[in-house]
C-alpha positions in Angstrom: 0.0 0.0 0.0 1.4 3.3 -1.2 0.3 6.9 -0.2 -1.1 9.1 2.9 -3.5 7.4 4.9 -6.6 10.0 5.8 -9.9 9.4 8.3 -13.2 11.5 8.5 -16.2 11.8 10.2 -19.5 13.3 9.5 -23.4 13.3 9.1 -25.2 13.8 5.8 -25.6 17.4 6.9 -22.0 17.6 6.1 -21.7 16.7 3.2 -21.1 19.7 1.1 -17.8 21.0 3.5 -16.8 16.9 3.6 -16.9 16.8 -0.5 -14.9 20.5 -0.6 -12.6 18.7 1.7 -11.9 16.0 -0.5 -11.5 17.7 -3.4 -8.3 19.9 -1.6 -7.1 16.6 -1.1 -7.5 15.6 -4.8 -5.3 18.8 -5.4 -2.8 18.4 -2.8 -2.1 15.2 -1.0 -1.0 13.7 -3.7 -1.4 10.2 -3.4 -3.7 9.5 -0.6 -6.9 7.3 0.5 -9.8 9.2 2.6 -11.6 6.8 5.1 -15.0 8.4 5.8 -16.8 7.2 9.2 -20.5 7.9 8.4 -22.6 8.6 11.5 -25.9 7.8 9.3 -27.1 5.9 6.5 -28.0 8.5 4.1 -24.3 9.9 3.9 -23.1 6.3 3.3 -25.5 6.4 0.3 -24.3 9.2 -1.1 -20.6 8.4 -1.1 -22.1 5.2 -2.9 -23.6 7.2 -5.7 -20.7 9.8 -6.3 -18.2 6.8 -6.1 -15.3 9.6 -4.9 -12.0 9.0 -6.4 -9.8 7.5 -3.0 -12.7 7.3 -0.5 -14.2 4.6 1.3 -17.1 4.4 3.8 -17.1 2.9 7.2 -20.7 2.2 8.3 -20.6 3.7 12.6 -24.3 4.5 12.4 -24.9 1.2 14.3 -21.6 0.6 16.4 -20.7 -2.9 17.7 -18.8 -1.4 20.7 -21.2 -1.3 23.7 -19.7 2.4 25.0 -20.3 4.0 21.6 -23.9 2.1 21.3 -24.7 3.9 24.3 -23.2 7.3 23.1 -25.1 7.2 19.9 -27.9 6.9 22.1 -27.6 9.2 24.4 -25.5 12.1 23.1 -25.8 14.7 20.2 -25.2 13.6 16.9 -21.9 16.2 17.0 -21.3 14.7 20.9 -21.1 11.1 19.0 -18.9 12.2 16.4 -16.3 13.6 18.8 -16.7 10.4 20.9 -15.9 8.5 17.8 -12.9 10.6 17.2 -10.0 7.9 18.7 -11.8 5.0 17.9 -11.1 5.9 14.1 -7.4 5.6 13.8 -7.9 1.9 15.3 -11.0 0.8 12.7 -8.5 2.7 9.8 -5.2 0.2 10.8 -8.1 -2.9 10.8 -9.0 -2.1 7.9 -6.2 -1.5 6.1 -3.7 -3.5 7.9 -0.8 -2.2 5.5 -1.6 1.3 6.8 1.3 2.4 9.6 0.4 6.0 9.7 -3.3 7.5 9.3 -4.0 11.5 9.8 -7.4 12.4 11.3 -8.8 15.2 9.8 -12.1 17.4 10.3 -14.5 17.6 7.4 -14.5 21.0 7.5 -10.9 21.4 7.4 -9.3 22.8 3.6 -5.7 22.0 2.2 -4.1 25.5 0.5 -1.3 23.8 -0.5 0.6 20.5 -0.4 1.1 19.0 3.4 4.2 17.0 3.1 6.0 20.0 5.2 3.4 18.9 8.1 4.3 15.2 7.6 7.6 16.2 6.9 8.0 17.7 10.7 6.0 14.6 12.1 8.9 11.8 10.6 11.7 13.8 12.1 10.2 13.8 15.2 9.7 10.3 15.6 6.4 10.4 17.7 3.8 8.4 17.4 1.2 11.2 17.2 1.2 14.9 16.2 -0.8 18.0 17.5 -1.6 21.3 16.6 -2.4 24.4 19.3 -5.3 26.4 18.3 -2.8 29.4 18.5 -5.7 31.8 19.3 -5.4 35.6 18.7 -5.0 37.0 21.8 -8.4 38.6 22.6 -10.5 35.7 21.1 -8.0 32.9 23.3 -10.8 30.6 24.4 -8.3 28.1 25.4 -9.9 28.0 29.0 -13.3 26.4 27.3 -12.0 24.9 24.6 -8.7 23.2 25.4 -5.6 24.8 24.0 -5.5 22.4 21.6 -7.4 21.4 18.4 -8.5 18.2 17.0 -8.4 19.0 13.6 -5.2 17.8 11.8 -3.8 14.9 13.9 -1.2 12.2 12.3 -1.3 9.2 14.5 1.3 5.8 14.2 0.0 2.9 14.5 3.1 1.9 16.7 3.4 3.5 20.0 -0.3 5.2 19.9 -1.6 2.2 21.5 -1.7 3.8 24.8 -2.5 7.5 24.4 -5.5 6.5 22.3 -7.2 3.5 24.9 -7.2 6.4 27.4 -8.5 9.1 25.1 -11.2 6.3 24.0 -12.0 5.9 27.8 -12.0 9.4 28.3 -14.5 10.4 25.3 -16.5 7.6 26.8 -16.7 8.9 30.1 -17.1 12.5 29.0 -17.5 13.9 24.9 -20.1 16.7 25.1 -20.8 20.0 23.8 -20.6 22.2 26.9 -16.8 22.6 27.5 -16.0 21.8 31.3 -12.5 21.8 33.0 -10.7 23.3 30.3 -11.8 21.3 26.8 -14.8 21.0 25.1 -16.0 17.7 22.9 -12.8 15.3 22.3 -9.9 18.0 22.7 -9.7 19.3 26.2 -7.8 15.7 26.9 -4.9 16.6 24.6 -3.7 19.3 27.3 -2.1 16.9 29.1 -0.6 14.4 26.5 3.0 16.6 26.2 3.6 16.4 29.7 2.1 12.8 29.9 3.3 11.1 26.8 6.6 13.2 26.5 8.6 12.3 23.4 5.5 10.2 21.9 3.7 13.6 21.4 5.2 16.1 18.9 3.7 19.5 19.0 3.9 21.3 15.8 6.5 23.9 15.9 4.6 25.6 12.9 0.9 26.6 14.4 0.6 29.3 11.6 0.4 26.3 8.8 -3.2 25.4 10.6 -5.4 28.3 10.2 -9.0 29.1 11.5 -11.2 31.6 12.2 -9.6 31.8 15.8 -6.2 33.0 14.7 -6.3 34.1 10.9 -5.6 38.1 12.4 -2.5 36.4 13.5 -1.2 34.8 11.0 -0.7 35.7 7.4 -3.4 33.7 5.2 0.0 32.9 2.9 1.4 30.6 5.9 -1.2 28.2 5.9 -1.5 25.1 4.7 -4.8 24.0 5.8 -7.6 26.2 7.3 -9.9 25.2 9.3 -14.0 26.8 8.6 -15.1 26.0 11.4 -18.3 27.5 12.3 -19.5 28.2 8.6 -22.7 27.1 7.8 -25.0 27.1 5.3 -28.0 29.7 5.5 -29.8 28.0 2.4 -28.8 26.9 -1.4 -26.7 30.3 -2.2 -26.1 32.1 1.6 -23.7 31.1 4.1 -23.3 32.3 7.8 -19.3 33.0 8.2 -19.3 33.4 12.0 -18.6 36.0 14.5 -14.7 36.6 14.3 -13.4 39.1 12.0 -11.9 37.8 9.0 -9.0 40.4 7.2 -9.2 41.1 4.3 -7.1 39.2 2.3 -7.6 35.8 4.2 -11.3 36.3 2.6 -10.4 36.9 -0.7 -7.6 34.5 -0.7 -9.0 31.6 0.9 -13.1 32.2 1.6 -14.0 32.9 -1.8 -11.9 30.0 -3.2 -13.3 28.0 -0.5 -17.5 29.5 -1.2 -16.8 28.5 -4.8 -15.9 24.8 -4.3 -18.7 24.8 -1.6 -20.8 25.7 -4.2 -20.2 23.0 -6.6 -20.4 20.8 -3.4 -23.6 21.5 -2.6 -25.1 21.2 -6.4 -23.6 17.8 -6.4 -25.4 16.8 -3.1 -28.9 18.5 -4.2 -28.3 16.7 -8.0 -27.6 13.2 -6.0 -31.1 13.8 -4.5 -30.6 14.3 -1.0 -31.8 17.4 1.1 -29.2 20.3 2.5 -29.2 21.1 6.6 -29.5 24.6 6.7 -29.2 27.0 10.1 -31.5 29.6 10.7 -29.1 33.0 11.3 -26.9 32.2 14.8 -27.8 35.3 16.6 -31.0 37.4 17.4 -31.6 40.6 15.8 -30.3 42.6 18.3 -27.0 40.9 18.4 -26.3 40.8 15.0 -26.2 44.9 15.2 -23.8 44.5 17.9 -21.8 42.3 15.7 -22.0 44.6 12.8 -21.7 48.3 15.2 -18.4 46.1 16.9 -16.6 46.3 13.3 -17.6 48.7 11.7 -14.5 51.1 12.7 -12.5 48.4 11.7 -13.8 46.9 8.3 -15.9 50.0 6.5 -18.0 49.1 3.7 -16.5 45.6 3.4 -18.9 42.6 4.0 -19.0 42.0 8.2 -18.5 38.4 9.2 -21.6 37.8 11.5 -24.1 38.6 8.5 -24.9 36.5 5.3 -22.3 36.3 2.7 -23.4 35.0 -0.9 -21.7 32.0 -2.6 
């Protein structure tokens, strides 16, 4: 088995960012497979119908393990994603039992260019896992609720892992949910503690400005980046998108939202032509607060479009 070993999880109401996703990979990764964990039926039937180039489905809508039976049960559908999260490298390496290395990676993540540097930095290292802060600008650090770092980009081996990801899967168990207590929210807040607890096992990227998001992109320069990371971008209906509350400068818009909105858009026709519904959000914030988003920036941004309001594809 040759190439870069990727894994995924996600709903049918992902689809669109998980198909952008994979097509940043068909540009950049080279050669690489994309395991996708599908929490539900109808997103395993529409990987079936597109027949992705490089992608394969693993059914967890009805889990064998009795602890992630009774999380699908009993948790969010995004609390059971999380929960899945280290379970995945494990069904990935049974699987595909040639595979010694597999990166986790968000669906709504987006390669800008090729990620051999980040894999690159992982092989010297010689860990068995790799991590990446969230790097927060300073006056949005929300490290306090939502650990200070981010599952989002996370290359595991499938030699020396063996430990660090039983007690993450024990941990998820115990705990995965959406309101962030002692320091983490979801799957993440556990990673706090792997430098100091796994030592040498745990490499910490020494390059946080190659794994952009919302969070930090006044921090970095958009040019840096390697992937980016939309989290919190939703759809508002077929042609309108909700870009979240952080300010985004100007050139990380132009140089990586609209390229990003314009692959989203062929994303979504190719779910809608494949039959299946969207999952739209109704606008994030009341009335009142979205002129409080808007009166916050407008010093700041002028007659630009305001992140907080709709943006057009």
């Amino acid at each position: 088995m040759s190439g870069r070993e990727y894994v995924t999880v996600a709903e049918i109401g992902f689809a669109p960012y998980l198909l952008a996703m994979h097509e940043s990979l068909m540009r950049l990764a080279g050669d690489f497979h994309l395991s996708v964990a599908s929490v539900d039926r109808d997103l395993a039937r529409l990987l079936d119908m597109l027949q992705l180039p490089n992608v394969s489905t693993m059914d967890v809508s009805a889990p064998g393990d009795p602890g992630l039976a009774r999380a699908k049960q009993t948790r969010t559908i995004g609390e059971y994603c999380w929960t899945l999260t280290p379970f995945l490298p494990g069904m990935v390496f049974d699987a595909r039992p040639d595979a010694q290395e597999v990166t986790y990676i968000d669906a709504d993540m987006w390669l800008r260019a090729s990620p051999d540097p980040i894999h690159d930095e992982f092989a010297l290292s010689g860990a068995a896992c790799y991590i990446t802060p969230h790097a927060f600008s300073p006056e949005w650090d929300a490290s306090q609720s939502a650990g200070f770092f981010c599952v989002q980009y996370l290359p595991i081996r499938r030699t020396g892992s063996e430990e660090i990801l039983r007690v993450w899967q024990d941990e998820c168990l115990a705990r995965c949910s959406s309101v962030s207590a002692d320091g983490g929210l979801g799957d993440q807040g556990y990673l706090n503690h792997w430098p100091q607890r796994y030592g040498d096992a745990v490499r910490v990227t020494g390059s946080p400005q190659w794994f952009q998001g919302p969070w930090n992109c006044e921090r970095f320069p958009y040019s840096e980046a390697i992937t980016y990371h939309f989290h919190g971008l939703r759809l508002r209906d077929k042609s309108r998108v909700w870009l979240g509350t952080n300010p985004i400068p100007n050139p990380t818009y132009h140089f990586v939202y609209e390229p990003y909105l314009r692959e989203l858009r062929r994303s979504v026709d190719s779910v809608v032509n494949a039959g299946f519904s969207l999952r739209f959000v109704k606008h994030p914030m009341s009335a009142q607060g979205r002129l409080a988003s808007t009166g916050s920036r407008v010093g700041r941004w002028g007659r630009r479009a305001l992140p907080g309001l709709s943006q057009g594809f």
